[in-house]
N, C-alpha and C positions, 0 to 999 in steps of 0.2 A: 504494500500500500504506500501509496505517494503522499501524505498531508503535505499541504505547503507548506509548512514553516518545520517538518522532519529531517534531521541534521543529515540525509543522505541529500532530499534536493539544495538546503540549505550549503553545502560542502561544494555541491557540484556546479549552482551557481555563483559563489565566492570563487572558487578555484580558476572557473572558465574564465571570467571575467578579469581575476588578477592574473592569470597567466598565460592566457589568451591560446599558445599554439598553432598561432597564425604563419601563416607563408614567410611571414620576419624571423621566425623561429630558423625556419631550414633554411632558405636564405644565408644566414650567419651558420647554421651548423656543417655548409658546405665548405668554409675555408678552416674549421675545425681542426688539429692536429690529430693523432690516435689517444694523444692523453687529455688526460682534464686541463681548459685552460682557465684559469682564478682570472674572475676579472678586478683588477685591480680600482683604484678611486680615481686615478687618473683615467682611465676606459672608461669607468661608469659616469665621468663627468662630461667626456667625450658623447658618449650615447646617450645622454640627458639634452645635450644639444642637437644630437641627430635626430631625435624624437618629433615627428609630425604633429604640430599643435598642442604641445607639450603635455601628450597623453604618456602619465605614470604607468600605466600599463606594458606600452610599449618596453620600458625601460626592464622592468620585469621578463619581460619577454626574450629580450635583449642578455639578461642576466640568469637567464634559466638555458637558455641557446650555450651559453659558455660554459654550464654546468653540464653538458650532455656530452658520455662517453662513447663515442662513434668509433667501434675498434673494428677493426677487420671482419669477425663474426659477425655484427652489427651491417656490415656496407654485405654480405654477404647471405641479405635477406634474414637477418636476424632481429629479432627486436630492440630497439635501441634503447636503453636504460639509461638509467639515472638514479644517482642514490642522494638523498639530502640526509643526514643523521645529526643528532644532537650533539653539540658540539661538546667533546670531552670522549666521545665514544669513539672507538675503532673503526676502521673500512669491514666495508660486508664483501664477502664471497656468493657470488649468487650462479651458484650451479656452474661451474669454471669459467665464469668471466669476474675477474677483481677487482672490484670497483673504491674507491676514495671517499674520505668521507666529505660531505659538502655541509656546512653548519647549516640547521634550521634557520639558524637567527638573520644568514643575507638574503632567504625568502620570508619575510614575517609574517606575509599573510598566511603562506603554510603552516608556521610554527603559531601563528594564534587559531588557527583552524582545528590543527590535530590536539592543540591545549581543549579548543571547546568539545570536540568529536567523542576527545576519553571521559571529560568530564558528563558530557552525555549519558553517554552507553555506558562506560565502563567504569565509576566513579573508583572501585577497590585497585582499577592497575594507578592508578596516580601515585609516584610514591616518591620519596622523600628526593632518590637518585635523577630523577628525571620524568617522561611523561611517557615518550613512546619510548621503551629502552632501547629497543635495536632501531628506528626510524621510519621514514619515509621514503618508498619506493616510487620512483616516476616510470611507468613504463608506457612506450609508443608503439604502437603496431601501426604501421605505415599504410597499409592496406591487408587486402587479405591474401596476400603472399606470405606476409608477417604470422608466424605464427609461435606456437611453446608446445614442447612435447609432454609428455606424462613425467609427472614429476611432483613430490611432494613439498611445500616448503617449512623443511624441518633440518635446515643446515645449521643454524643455532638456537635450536631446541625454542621457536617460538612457541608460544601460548594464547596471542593471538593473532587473528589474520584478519582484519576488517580490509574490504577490498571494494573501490568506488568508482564505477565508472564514472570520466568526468566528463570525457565527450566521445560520441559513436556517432554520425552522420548519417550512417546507412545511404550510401547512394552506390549505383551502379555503374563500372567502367562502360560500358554501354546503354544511357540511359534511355537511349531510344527504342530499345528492344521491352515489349510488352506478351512475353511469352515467359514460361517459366522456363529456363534453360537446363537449370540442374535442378528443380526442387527450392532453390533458394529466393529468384525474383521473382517480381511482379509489378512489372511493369513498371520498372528500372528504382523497384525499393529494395532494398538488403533485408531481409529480418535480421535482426541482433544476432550480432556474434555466438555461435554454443560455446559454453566450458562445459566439457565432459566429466565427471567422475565414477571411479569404480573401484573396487577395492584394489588394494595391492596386487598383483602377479607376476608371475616368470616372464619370461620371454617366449613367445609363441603359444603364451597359455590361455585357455577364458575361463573366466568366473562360473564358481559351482552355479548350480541353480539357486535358487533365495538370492544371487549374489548381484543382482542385476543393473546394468550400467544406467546411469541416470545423467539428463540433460538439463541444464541452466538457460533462460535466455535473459541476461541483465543486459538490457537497455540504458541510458543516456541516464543517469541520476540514481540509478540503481546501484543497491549495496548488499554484498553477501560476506559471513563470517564463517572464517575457517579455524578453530581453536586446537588447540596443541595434540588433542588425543587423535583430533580427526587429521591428523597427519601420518599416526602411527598405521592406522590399519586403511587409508585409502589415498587416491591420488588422483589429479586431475590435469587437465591439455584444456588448447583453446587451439582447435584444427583451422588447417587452411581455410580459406571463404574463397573460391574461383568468381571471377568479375566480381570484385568486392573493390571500388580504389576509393574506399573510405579510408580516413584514421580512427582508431581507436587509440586512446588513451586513458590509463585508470593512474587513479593514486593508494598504494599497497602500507594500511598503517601494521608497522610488525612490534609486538611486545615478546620480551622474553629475555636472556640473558646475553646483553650485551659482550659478548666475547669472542675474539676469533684466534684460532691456533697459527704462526708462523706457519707451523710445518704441520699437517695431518699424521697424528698421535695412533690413529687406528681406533683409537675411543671418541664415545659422544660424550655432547656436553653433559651430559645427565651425569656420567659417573666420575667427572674432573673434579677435583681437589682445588681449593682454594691456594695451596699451597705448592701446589705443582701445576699453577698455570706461570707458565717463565718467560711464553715467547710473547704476552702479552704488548702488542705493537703502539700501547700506548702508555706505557708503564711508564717511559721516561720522558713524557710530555706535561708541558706544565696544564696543572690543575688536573691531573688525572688521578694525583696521589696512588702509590706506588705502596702494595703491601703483598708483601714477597714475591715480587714480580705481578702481580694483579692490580687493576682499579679497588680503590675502598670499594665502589658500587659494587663490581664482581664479585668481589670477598664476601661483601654483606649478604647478597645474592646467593652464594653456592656454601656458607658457612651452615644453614638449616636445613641442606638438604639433607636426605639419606645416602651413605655412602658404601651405597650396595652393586653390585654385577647386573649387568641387563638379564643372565640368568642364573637362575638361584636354587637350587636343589634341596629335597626336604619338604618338612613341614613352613609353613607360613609363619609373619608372626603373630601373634597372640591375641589379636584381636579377630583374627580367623580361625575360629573350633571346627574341630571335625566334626561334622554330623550333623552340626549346625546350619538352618533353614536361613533364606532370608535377606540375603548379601546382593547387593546393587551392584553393579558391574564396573562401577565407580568405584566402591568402597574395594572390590579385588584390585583395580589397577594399584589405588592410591595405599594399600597397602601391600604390594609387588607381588600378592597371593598368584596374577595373571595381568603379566604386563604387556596386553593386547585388549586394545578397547572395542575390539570388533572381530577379530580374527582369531579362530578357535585355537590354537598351539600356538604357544612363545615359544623362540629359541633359536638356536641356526644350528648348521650343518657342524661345524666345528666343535659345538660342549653340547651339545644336544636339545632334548626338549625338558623342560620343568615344569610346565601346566599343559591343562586341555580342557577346553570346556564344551562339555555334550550337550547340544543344543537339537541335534537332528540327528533319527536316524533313518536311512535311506535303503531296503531292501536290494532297489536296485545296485548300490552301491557294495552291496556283501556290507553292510552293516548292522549290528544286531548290539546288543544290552543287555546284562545279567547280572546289573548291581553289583556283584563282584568280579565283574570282566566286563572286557567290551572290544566289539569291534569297530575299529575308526579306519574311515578310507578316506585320505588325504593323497595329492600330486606330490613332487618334488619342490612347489614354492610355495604352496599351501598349507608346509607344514610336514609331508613327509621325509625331507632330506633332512628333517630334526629326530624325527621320531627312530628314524633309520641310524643316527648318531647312537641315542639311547639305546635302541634294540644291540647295535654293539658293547656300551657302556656298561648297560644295564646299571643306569641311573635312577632313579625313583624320580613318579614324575606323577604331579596332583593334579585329580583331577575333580571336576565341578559340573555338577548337571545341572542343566537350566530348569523353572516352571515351565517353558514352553514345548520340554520336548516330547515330537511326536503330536504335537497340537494339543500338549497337556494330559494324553490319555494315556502315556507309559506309564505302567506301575510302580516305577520308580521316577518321575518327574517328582520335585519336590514343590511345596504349594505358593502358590503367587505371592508376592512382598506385596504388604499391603501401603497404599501411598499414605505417604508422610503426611499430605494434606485431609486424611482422612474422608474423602471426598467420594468412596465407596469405589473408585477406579485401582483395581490391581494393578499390578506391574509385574515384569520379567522378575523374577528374582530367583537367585543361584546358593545349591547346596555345595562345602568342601565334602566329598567322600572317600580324602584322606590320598593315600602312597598309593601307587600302581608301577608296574614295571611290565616294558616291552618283552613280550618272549618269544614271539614268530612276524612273521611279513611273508603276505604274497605278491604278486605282482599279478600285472594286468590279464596273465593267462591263465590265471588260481594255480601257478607255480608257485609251490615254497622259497623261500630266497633270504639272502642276507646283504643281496646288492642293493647302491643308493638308487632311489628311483631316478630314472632318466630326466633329460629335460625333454618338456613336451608337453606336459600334462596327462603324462599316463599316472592311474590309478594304483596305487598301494595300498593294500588292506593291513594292519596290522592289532596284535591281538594284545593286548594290556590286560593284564590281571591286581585284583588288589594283593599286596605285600601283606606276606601269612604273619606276621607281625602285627599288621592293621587287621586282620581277618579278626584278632580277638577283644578288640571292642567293635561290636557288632554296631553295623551304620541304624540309626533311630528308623524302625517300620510302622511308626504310627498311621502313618499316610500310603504306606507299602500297599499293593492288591496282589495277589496271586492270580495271574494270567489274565488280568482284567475284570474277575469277575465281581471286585466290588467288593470283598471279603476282607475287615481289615485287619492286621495284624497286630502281634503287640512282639517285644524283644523275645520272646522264650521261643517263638517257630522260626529267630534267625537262623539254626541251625538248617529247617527246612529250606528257608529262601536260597543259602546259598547250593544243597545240595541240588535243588531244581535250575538254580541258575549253570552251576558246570553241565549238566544236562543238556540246557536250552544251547550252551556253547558247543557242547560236543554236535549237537545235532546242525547247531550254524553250520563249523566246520565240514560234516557229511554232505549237507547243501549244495557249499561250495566246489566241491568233489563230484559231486551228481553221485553220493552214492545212496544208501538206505539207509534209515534214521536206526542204531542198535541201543540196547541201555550202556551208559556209561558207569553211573553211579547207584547207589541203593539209596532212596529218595523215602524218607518213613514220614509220612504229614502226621501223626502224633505229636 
């Protein structure tokens, strides 16, 4: 919704107007060098006189022209960037082009904008250190040749991503053509730019089912926010436009931890130490204040955090009980129980997998549930080139079952989290059901195996069981049924639950085989 005085049209009309992006713009950006050129007081006193009718604007215009990094990549059908950052903060790294910092303060009307924008929205990021910590992104897409590939922006661990278009024309390199040529005109109008999103994947891979790719169309004043976790589990592009010779340009506000590594360490910012950040590039700049090679602001910043591994093996901490209902998917991330805020397995190929959370199970996928096992069929980027780490490691690896799964009807779905607003709407909400460890993996041809799954997006099934360890405090069967039929349980037939559960596993696995279903276990329902 557009109200007229909402700080997205509010933003978009102040920005256009002071900084115009007119033909004067590229004009000056054509005798450009490949570096930044600072315009000096002498230039800007220069261009206060070249100015037509001694329009301020212009001047601006003129002074944001000087601020724009036209590198090689950039004249090479790239988008042409611009970074303005608060002055005291480092240069940004944006996806391997390296950009400078440009003070807020010699665009004002940007730095009183993005002051009112957080004050807005976001009154809790204002903080003592500064406003937007990492800054303001200028980005131009020339036309729709200009484009960005899939890509998340979580190079220094933002938190958030408010992103504004401030002008899109939508007009067509042919505007005399009133036929739809590709799906996109109509009679020489553009529809808005798409931004794609979809979740994270391999290369040559697509999204499970439920995973499905969803489209944007932000228009001229329009604003959309991307915050830190939806960087972890999804990613997004803004594809070519054919006959598109509009410009687009947005302005990208980033919070989060002002910091960039000299040298890429191999760790994110998440797990950096205050005290082992050294290559700090503004350590020894005045007013940056230097503690132990960091910003005060950095220090202060990463001194609260938790200084723990991206993955973590084991039980959770302590504010995560086994067998315990109830848990927001938030409350797992924000206590590392499952550090994927959207994506069922944490981990990588290298230390393995440390969570999982059973949200779906899929027949066709050779998936199946037995409270005390399960089978989970993951690719190679989705999660199985981790699982396939532990299947060698034989790591312990926790796992969490959604209220939804199965559409709520599995006998082991644990029961809805009721909203905090009390407002009678459930919610998703997720049981710990404690240690599990990898014992078998098939592959796409229900071949037994202990290879990584390939790239591609072939299917891996693999078999997790609970730790006989964890087998003897029995998970809570309040809410437990036996084979759906409604029947409910209490602790003393955990015994039976799990002998019907290796059952129901034994008989997955026959399935899988095409062979005949035989007994495995002595099953006593007493």
């Amino acid at each position: 919704e557009k109200a007229k005085h909402s700080p997205a049209v509010v933003l978009r009309k102040a920005v256009k107007s002071a900084l115009g992006l007119h033909h004067a713009m590229e004009a000056k950006a054509k005798v450009l060098d490949q570096n930044f050129v600072v315009v000096n007081d002498e230039t800007e006193t220069g261009t206060k006189k070249e100015a037509s009718g001694g329009d301020g604007n212009a001047v601006i215009k003129q002074k944001l022209a000087a601020a724009l990094d036209f590198t090689k990549k950039a004249r090479a059908n790239k988008a042409a960037k611009e970074s303005a950052i608060i002055k005291g903060s480092p240069g940004y790294s944006y996806h391997g082009i390296k950009m400078h910092s440009f003070p807020l303060s010699s665009v004002p009307e940007v730095s009183r904008l993005s002051y009112e924008l957080a004050k807005t929205l976001y009154p809790h990021q204002l903080r003592a250190y500064g406003r937007w910590m990492i800054g303001v992104d200028l980005i131009v897409y020339r036309d729709g040749n200009d484009s960005m590939g899939w890509h998340a922006d979580d190079t220094q661990e933002e938190s958030v991503i408010l992103c504004v278009v401030v002008e899109s024309s939508s007009t067509s390199s042919s505007s005399s053509s009133s036929t739809k040529s590709d799906g996109d005109c109509n009679g020489g109008v553009i529809f808005p730019r798409t931004v794609k999103v979809r979740p994270k994947c391999g290369r040559d891979e697509r999204p499970l089912h439920g995973d499905e790719q969803i489209e944007l169309f932000p228009g001229e004043g329009d604003a959309y926010e991307m915050d830190g976790l939806m960087q972890c589990g999804y990613e997004h592009c803004l594809p070519k436009k054919k006959k598109d010779a509009s410009r687009r340009s947005v302005l990208i506000f980033r919070d989060g931890r002002s910091v960039r590594f000299e040298k890429d360490t191999g760790y994110s910012l998440a797990e950096a130490e205050a005290d082992k950040v050294s290559n700090d590039p503004m350590s020894q700049k005045e007013g940056a204040g230097a503690i132990a090679g960091a910003s005060a602001a950095v220090s202060a910043l990463l001194a609260p955090e938790k200084k723990m591994a991206a993955v973590n093996f084991g039980h959770p901490s302590p504010e995560v009980v086994e067998g315990k209902a109830g848990y927001s998917r938030w409350k797992l991330y924000a206590t590392w129980a499952h550090r994927m805020d959207q994506r069922a397995v944490n981990g990588n190929m290298n230390l393995g997998c440390d969570s999982v959370v059973v949200s779906r199970q899929d027949p066709t996928l050779r998936e199946a549930d037995g409270l005390s096992w399960l089978l989970y069929t993951s690719s190679r980027a989705q999660g199985g080139g981790a699982l396939h780490r532990s299947l060698l490691d034989r790591r312990p690896v926790r796992v969490f079952r959604s209220s939804t799964l199965l559409g709520s009807s599995s006998p082991y779905a644990p029961p809805p989290r009721i909203s905090e607003a009390n407002d009678g709407n459930n919610k998703t909400g997720y049981r710990y059901d404690g240690l599990y460890e990898v014992l078998r993996a098939w592959d796409g041809a229900h071949e037994e195996t202990r290879d990584c799954p390939p790239p591609g997006g072939e299917q891996f099934t693999f078999h997790l069981r609970r730790l006989p360890e964890e087998r003897k405090m029995p998970l809570p069967s309040e809410k437990a049924r036996v084979r759906g039929d409604g029947t409910a349980c209490d602790d003393a037939r955990a015994p039976f639950l799990n002998a019907l559960s290796v059952q129901q596993l034994w008989d997955a696995i026959c399935s899988s085989h095409g062979k005949e279903h035989t007994p495995f276990v002595h099953i006593d329902p007493a």
